[in-house]
N, CA and C atoms of all chains as a GROMACS GRO file, in nm:
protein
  594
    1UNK      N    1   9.902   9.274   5.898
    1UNK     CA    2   9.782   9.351   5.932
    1UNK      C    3   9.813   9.500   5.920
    2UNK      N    4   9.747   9.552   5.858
    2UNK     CA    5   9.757   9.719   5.833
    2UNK      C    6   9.607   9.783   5.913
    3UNK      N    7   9.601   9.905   5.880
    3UNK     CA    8   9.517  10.007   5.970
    3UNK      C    9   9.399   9.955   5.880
    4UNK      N   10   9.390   9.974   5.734
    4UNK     CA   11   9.293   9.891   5.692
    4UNK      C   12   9.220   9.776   5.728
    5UNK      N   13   9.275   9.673   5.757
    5UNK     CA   14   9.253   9.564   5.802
    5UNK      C   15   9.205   9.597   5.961
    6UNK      N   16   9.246   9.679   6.027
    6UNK     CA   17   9.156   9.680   6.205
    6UNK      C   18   9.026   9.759   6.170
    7UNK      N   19   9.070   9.879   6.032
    7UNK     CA   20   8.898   9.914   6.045
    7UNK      C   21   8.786   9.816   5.967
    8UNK      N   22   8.788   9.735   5.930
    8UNK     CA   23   8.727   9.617   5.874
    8UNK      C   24   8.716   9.534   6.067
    9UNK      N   25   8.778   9.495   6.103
    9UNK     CA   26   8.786   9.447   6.198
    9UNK      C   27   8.685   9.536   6.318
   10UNK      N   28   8.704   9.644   6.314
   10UNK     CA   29   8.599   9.737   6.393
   10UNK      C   30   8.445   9.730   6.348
   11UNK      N   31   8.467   9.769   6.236
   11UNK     CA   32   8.355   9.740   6.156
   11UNK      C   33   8.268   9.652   6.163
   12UNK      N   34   8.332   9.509   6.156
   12UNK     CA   35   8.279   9.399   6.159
   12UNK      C   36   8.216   9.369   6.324
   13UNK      N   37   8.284   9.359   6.373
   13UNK     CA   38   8.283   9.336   6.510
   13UNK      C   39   8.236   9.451   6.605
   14UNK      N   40   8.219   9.561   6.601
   14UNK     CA   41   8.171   9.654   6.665
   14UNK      C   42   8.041   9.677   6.628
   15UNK      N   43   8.010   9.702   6.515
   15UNK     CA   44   7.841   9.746   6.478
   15UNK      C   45   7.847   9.824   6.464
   16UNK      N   46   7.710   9.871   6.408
   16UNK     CA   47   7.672  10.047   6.416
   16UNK      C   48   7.758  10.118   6.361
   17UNK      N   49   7.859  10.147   6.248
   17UNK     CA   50   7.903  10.205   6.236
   17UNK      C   51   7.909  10.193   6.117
   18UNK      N   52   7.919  10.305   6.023
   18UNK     CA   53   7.923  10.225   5.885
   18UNK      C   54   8.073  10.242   5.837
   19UNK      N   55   8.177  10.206   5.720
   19UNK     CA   56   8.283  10.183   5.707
   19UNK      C   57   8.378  10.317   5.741
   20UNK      N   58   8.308  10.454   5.667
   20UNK     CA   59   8.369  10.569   5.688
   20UNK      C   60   8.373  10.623   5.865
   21UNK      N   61   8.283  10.632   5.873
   21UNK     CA   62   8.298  10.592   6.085
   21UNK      C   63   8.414  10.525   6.145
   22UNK      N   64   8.399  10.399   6.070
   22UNK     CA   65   8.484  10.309   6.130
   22UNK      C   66   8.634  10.374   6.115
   23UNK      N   67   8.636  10.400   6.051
   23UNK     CA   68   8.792  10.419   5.956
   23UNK      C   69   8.802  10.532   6.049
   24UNK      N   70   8.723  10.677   6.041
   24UNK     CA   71   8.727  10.776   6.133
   24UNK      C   72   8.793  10.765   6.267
   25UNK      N   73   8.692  10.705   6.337
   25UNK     CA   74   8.737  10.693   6.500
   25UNK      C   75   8.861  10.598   6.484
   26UNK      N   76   8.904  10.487   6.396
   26UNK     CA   77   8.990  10.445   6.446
   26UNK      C   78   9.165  10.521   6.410
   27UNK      N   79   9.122  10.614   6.333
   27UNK     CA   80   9.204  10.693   6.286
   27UNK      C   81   9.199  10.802   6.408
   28UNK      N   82   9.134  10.839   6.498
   28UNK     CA   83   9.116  10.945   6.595
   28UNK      C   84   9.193  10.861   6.703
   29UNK      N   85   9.157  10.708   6.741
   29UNK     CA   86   9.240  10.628   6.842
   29UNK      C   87   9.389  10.660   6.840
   30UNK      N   88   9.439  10.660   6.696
   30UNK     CA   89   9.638  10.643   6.665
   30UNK      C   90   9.636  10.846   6.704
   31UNK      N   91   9.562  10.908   6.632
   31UNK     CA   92   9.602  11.010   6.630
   31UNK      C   93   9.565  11.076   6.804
   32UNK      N   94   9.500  11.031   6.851
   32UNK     CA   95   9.512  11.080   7.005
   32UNK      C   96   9.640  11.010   7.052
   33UNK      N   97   9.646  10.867   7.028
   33UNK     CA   98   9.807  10.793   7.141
   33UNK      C   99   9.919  10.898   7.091
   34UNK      N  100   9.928  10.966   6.927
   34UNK     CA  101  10.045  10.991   6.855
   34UNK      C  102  10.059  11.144   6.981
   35UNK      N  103   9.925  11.209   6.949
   35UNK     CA  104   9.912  11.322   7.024
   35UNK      C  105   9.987  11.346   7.186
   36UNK      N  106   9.944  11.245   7.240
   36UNK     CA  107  10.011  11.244   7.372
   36UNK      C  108  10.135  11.175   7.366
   37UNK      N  109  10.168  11.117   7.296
   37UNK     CA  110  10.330  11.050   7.278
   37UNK      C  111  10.401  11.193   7.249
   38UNK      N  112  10.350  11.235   7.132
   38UNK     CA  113  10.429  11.393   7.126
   38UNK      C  114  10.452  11.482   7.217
   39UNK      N  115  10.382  11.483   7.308
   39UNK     CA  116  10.400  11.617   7.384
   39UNK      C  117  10.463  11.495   7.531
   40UNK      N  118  10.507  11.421   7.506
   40UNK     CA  119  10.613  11.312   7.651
   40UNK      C  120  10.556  11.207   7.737
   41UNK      N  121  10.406  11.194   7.694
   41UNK     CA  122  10.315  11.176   7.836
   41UNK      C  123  10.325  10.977   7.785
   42UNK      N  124  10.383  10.870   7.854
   42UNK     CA  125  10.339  10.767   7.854
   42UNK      C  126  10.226  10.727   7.842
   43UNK      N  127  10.199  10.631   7.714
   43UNK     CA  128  10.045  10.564   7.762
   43UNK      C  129  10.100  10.397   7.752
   44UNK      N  130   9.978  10.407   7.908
   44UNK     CA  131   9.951  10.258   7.938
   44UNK      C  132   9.821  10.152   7.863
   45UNK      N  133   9.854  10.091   7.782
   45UNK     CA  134   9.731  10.008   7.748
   45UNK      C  135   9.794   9.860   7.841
   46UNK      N  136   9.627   9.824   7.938
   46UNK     CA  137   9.668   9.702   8.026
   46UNK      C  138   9.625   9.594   7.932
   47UNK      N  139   9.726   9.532   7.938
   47UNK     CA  140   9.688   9.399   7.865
   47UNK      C  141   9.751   9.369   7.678
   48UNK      N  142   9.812   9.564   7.728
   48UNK     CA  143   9.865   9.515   7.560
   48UNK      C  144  10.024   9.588   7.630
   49UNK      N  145  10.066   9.662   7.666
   49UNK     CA  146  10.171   9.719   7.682
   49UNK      C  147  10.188   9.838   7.720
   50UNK      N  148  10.278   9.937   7.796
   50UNK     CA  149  10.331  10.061   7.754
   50UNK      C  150  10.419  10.140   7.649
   51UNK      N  151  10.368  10.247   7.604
   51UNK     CA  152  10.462  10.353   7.537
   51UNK      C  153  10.538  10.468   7.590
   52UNK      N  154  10.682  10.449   7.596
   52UNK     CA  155  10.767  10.536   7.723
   52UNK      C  156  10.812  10.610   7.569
   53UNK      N  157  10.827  10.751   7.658
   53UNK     CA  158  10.930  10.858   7.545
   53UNK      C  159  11.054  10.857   7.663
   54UNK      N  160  11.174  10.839   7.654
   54UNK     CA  161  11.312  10.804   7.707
   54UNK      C  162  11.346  10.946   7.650
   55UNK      N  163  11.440  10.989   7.701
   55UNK     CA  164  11.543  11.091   7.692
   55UNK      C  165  11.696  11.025   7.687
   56UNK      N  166  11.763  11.065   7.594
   56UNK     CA  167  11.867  10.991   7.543
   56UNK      C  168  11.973  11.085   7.548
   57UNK      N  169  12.079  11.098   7.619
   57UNK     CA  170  12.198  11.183   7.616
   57UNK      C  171  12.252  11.181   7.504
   58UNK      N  172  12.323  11.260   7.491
   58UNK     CA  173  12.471  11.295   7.410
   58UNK      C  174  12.573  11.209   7.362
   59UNK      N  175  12.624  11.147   7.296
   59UNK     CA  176  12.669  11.056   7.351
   59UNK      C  177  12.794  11.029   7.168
   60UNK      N  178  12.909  10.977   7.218
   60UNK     CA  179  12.991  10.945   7.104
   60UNK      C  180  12.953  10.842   7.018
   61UNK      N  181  12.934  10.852   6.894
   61UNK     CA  182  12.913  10.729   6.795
   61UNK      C  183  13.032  10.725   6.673
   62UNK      N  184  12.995  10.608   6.596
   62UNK     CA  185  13.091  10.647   6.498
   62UNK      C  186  12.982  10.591   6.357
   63UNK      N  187  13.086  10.681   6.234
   63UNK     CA  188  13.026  10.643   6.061
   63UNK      C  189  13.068  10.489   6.095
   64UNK      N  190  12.940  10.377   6.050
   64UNK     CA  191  13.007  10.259   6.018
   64UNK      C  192  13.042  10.225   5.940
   65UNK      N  193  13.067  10.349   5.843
   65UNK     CA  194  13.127  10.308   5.700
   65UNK      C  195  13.255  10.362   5.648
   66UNK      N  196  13.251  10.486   5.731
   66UNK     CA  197  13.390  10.517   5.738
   66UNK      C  198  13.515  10.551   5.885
   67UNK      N  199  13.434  10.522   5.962
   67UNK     CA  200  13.463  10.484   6.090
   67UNK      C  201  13.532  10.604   6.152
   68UNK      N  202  13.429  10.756   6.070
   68UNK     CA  203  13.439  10.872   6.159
   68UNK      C  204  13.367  10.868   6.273
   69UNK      N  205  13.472  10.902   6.365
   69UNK     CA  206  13.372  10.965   6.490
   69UNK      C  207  13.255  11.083   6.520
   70UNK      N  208  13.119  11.083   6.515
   70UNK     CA  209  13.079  11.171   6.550
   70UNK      C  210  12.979  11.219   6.678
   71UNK      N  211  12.909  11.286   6.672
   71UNK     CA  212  12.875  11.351   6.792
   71UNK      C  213  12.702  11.272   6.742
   72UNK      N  214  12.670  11.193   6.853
   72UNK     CA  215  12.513  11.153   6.828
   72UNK      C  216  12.405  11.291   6.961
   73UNK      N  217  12.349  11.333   6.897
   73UNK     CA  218  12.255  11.440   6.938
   73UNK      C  219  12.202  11.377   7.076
   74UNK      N  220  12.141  11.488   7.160
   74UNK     CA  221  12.058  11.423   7.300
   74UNK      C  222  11.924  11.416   7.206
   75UNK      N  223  11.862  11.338   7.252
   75UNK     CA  224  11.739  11.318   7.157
   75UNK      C  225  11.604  11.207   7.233
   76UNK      N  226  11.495  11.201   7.196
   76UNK     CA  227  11.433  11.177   7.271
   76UNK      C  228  11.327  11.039   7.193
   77UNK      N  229  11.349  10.909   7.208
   77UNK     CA  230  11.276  10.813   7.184
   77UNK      C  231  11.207  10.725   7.254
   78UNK      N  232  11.099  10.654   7.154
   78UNK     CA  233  11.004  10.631   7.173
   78UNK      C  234  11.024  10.430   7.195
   79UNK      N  235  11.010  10.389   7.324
   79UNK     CA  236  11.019  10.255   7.328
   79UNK      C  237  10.856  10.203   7.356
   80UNK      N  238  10.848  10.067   7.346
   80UNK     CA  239  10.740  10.017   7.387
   80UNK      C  240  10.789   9.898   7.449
   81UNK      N  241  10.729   9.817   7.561
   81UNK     CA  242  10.728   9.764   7.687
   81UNK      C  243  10.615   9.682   7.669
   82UNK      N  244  10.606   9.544   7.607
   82UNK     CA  245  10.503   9.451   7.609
   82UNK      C  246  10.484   9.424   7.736
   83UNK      N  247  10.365   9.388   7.756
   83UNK     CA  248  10.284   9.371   7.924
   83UNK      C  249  10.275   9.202   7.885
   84UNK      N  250  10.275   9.181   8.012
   84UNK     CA  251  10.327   9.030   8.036
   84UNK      C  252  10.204   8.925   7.983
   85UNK      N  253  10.108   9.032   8.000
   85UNK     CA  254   9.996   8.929   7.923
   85UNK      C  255  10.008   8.894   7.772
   86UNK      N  256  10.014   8.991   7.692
   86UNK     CA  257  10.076   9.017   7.570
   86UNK      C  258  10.180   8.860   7.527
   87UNK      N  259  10.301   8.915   7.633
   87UNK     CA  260  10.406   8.813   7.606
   87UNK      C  261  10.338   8.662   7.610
   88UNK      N  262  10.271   8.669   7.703
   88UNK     CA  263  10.202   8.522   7.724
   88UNK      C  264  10.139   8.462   7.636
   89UNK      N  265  10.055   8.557   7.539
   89UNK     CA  266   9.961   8.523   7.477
   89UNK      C  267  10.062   8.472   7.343
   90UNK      N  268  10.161   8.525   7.360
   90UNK     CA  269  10.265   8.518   7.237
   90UNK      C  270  10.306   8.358   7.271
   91UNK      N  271  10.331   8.329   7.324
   91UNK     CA  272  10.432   8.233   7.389
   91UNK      C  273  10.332   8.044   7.432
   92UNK      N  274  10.182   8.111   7.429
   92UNK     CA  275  10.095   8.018   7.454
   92UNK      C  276  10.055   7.923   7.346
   93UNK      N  277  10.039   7.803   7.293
   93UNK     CA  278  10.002   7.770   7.171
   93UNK      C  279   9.838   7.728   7.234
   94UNK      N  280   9.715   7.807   7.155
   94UNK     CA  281   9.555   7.764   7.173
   94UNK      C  282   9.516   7.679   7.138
   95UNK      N  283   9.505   7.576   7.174
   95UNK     CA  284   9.412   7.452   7.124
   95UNK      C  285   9.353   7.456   7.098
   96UNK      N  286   9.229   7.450   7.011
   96UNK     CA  287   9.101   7.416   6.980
   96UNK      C  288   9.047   7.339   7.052
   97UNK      N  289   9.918  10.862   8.015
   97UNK     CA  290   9.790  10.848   7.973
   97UNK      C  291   9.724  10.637   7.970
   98UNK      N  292   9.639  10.682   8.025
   98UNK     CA  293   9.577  10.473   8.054
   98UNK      C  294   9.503  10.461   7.927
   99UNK      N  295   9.458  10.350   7.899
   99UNK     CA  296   9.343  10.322   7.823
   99UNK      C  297   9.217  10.371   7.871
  100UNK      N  298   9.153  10.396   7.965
  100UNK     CA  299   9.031  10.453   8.015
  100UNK      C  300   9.047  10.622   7.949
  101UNK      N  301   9.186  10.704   7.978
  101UNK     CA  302   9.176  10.794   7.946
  101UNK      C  303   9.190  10.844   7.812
  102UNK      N  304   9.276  10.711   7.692
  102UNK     CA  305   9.240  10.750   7.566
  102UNK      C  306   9.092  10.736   7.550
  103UNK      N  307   9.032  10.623   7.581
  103UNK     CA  308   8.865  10.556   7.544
  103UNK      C  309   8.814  10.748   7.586
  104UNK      N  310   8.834  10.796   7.718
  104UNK     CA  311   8.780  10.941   7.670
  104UNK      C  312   8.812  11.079   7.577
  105UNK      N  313   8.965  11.054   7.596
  105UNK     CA  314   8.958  11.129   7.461
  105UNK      C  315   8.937  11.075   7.328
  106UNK      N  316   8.890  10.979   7.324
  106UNK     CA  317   8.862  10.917   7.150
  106UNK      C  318   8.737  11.003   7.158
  107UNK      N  319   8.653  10.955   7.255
  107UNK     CA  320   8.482  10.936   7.274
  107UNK      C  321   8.484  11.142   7.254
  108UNK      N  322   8.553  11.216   7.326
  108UNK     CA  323   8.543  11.371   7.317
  108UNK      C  324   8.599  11.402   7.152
  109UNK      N  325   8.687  11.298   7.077
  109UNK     CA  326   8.715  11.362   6.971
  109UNK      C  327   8.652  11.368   6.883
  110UNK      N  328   8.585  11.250   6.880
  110UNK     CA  329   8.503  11.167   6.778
  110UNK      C  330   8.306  11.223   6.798
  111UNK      N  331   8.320  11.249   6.915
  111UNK     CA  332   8.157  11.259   6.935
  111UNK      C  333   8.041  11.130   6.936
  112UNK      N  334   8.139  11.036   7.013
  112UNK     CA  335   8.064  10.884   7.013
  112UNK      C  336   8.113  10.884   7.203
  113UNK      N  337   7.985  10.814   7.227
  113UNK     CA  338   7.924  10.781   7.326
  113UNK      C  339   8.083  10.706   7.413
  114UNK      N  340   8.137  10.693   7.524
  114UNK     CA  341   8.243  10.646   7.597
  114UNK      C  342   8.228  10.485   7.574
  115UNK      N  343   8.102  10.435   7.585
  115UNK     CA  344   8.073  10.244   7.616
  115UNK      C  345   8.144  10.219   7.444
  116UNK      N  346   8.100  10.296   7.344
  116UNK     CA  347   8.121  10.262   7.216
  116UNK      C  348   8.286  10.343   7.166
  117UNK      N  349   8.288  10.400   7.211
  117UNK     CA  350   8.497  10.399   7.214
  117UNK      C  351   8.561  10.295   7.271
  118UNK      N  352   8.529  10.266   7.384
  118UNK     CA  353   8.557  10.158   7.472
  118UNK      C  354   8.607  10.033   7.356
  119UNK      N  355   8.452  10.014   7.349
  119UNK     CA  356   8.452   9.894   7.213
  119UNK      C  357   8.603   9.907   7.124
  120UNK      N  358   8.551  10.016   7.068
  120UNK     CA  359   8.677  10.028   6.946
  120UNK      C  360   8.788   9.987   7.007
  121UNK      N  361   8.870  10.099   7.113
  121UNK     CA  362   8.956  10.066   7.151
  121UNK      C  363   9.048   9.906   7.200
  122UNK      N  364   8.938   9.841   7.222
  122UNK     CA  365   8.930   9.740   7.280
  122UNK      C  366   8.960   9.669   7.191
  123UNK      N  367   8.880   9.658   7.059
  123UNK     CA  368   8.880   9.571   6.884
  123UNK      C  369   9.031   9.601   6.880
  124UNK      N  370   9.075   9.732   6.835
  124UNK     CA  371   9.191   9.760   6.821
  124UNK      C  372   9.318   9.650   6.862
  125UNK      N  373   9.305   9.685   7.014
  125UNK     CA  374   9.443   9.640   7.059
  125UNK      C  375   9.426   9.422   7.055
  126UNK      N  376   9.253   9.415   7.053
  126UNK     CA  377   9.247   9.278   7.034
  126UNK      C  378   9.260   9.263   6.891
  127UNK      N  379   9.216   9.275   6.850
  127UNK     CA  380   9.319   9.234   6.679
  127UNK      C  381   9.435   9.232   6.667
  128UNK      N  382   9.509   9.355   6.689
  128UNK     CA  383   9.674   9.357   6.692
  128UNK      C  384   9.706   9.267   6.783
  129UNK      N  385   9.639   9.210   6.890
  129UNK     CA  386   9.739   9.091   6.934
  129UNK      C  387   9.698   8.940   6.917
  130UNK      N  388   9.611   8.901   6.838
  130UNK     CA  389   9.540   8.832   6.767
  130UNK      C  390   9.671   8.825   6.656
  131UNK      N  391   9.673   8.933   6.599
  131UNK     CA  392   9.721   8.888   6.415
  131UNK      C  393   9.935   8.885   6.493
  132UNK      N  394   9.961   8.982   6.635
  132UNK     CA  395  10.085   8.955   6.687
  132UNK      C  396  10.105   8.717   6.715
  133UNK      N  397  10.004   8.732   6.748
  133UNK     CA  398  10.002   8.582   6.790
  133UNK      C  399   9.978   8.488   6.682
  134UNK      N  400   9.881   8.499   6.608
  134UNK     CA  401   9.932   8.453   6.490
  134UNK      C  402  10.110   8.449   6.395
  135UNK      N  403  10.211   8.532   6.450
  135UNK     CA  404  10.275   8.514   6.421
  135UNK      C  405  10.301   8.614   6.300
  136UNK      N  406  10.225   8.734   6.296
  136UNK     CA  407  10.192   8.780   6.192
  136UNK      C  408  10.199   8.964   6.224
  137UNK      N  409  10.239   9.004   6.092
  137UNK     CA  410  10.332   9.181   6.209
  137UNK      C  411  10.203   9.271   6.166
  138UNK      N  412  10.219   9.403   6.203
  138UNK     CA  413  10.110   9.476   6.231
  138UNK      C  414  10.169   9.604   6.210
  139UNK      N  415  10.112   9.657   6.125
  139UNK     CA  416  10.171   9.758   6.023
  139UNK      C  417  10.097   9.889   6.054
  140UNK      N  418  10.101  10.040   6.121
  140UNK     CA  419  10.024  10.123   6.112
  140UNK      C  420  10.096  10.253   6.027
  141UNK      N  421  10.069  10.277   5.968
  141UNK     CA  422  10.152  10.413   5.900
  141UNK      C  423  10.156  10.566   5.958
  142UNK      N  424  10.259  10.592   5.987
  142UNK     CA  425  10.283  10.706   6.052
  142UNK      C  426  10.255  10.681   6.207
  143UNK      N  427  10.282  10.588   6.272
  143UNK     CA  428  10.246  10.546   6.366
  143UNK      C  429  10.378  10.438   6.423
  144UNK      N  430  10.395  10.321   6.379
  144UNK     CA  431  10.485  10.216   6.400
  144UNK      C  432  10.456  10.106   6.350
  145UNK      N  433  10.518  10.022   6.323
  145UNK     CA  434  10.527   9.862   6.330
  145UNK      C  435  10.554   9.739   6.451
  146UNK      N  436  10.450   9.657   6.446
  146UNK     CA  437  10.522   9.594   6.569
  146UNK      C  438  10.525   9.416   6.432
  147UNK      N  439  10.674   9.337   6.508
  147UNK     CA  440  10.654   9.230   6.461
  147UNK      C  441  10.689   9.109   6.554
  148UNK      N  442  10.691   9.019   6.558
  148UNK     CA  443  10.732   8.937   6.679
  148UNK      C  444  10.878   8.879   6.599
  149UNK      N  445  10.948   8.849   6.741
  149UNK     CA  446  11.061   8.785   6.724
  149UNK      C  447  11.068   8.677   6.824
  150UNK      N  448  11.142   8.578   6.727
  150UNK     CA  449  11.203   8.475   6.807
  150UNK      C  450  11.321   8.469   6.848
  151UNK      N  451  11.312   8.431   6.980
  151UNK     CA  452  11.445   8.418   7.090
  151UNK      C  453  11.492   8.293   7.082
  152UNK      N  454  11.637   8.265   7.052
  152UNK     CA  455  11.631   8.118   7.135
  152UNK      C  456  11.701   8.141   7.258
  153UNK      N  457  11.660   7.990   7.302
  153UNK     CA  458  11.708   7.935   7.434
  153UNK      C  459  11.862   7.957   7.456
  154UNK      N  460  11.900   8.020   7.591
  154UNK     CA  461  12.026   8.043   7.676
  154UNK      C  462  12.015   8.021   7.818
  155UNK      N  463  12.158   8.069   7.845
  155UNK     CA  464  12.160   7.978   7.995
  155UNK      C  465  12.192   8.128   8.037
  156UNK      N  466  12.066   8.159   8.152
  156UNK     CA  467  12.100   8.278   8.186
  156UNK      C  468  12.131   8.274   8.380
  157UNK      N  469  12.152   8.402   8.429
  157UNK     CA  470  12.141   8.390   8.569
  157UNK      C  471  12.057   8.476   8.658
  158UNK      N  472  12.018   8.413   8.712
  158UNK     CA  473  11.940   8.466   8.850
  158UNK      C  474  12.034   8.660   8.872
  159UNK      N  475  11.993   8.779   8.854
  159UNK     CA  476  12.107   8.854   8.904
  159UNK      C  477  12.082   8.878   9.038
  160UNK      N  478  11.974   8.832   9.092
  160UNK     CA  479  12.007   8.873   9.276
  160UNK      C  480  12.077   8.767   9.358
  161UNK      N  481  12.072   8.592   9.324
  161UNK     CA  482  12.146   8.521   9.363
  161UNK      C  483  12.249   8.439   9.268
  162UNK      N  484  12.275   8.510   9.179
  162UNK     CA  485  12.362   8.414   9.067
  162UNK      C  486  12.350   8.285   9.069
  163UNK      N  487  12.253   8.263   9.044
  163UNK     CA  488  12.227   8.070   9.031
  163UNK      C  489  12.121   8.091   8.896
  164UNK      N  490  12.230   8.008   8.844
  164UNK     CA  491  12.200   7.949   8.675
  164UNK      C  492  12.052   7.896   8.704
  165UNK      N  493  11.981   7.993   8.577
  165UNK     CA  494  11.868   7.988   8.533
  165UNK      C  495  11.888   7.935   8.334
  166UNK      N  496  11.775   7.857   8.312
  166UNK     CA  497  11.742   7.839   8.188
  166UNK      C  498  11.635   7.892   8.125
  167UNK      N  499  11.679   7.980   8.067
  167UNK     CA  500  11.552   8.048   7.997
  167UNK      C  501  11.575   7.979   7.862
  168UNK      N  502  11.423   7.948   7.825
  168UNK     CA  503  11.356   7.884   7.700
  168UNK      C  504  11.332   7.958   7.580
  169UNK      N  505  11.372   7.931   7.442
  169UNK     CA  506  11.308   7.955   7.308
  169UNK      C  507  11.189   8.058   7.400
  170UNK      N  508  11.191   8.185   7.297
  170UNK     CA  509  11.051   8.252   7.332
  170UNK      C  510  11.035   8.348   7.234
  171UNK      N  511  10.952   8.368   7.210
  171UNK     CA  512  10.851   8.491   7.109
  171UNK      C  513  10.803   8.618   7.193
  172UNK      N  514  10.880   8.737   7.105
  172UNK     CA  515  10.845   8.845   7.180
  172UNK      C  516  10.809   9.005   7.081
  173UNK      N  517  10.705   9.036   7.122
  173UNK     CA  518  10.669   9.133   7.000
  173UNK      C  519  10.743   9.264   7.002
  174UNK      N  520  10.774   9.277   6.900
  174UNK     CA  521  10.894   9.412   6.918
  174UNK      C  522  10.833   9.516   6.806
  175UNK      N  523  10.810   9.673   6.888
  175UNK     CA  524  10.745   9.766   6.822
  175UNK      C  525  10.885   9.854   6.744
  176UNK      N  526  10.839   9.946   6.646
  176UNK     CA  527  10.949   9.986   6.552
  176UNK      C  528  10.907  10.141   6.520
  177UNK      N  529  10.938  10.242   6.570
  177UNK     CA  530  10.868  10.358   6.554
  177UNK      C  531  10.864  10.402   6.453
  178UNK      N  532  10.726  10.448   6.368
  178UNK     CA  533  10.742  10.483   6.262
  178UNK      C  534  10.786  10.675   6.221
  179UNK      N  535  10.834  10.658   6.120
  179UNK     CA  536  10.891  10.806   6.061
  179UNK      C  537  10.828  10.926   6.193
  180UNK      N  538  10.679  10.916   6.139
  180UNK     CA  539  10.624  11.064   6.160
  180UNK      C  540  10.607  11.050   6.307
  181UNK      N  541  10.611  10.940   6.362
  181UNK     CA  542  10.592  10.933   6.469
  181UNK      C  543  10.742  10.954   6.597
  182UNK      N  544  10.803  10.937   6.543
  182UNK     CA  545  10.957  10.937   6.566
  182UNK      C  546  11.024  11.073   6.575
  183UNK      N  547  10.949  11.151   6.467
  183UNK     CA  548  10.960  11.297   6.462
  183UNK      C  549  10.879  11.393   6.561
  184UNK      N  550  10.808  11.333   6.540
  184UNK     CA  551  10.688  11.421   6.671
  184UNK      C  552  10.724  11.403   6.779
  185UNK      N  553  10.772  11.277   6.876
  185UNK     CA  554  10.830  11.255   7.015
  185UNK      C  555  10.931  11.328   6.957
  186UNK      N  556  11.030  11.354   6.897
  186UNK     CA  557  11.144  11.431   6.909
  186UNK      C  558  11.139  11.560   6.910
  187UNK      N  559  11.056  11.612   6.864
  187UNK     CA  560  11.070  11.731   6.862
  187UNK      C  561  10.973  11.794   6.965
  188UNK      N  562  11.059  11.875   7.047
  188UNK     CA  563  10.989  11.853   7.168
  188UNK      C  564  10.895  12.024   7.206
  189UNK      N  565  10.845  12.001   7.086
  189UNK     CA  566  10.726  12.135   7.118
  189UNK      C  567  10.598  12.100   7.185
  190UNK      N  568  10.638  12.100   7.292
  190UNK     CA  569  10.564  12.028   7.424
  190UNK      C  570  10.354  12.106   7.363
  191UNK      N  571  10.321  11.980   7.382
  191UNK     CA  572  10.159  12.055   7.335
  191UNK      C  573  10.113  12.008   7.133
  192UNK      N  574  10.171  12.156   7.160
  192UNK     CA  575  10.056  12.207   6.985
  192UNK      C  576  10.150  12.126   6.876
  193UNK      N  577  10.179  11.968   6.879
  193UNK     CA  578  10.183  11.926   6.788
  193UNK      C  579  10.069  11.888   6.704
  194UNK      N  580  10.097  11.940   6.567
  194UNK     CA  581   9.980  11.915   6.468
  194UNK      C  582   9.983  11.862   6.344
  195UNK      N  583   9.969  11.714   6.332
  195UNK     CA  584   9.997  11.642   6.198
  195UNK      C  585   9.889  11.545   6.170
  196UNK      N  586   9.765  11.641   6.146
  196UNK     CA  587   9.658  11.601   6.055
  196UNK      C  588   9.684  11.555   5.928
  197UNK      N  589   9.785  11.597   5.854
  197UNK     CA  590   9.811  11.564   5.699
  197UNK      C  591   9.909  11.436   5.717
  198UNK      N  592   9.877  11.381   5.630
  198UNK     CA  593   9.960  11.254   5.588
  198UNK      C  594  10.032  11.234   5.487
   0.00000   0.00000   0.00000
């Protein structure tokens, strides 16, 4: 599934909107979460998961190819945290 | 930031009514876990990937009373940060990040 494929999915299922709309706002949805992911701020979606920005120390690594030691930067990433419903829904098989 | 408070900043960005962001938002994350459950990965560009993985079964333990637990085969969706997105949390110019262009 690509971004294509949810605005078809909006589209379809939402109404009122015609394809360029669709595509719009759902392109305004990623670019607001991206927005506040950038500047540190967690978002909670209930029922689908959280997005944490972690702060990552300093820390020794090595080349795995030539098995120099170097210095890995403090740096700051981006995890996500499936919400238990999520997992469930993963894990459930639906009957018909 | 919650889902109530993206559904308002979509609805302030976009210039659509809050009940009809709502919606979207809502399509959104129900599709992606629709096509996650299907078994099937979910691709956004400049954004991330999420795909599910399978676990198998181990013999794990309880860590507050150490008494052997069995945890089961399980499926678990695992997100993958994409490029531009990876760059922007890192770089930590708190605010006026701006990556309209793609």
């Amino acid at each position: 599934m690509t971004k294509a494929d949810i605005i078809e999915r909006v589209y379809e299922k939402v109404g009122g909107f015609s394809k360029k709309e669709a595509a719009e706002i759902v392109e305004a949805v990623f670019q607001v979460m991206k927005q506040s992911l950038a500047s540190n701020e967690k978002i909670k979606i209930s029922g689908f998961g959280n997005f944490v920005v972690r702060q990552k120390k300093e820390r020794m690594g090595r080349n795995p190819q030539t098995g120099q030691p170097i210095v890995i930067a403090p740096r700051y990433v981006l995890n996500f945290k499936p919400s238990q419903v999520l997992k469930n829904a993963l894990n459930t098989k639906s009957q018909p | 930031m919650t889902k109530s408070e993206l559904i308002d900043a979509v609805a302030s960005k976009t210039n659509v009514t809050k009940s009809r962001a709502e919606l979207v938002v809502n399509c959104i994350f129900d599709s992606m876990t629709t096509a996650l459950k299907n078994g099937e990965g979910v691709e956004i560009r400049g954004f991330g990937s999420f795909t599910v993985r399978q676990y198998k079964p181990y013999n794990g333990r309880n860590p507050r009373t150490g008494e052997p637990v069995h945890v089961a085969s399980k499926r678990l969706p695992f997100f993958k940060v994409g490029k531009e997105l990876k760059e922007m949390v890192n770089s930590i110019v708190t605010g006026t990040v701006d990556s309209e262009k793609t």
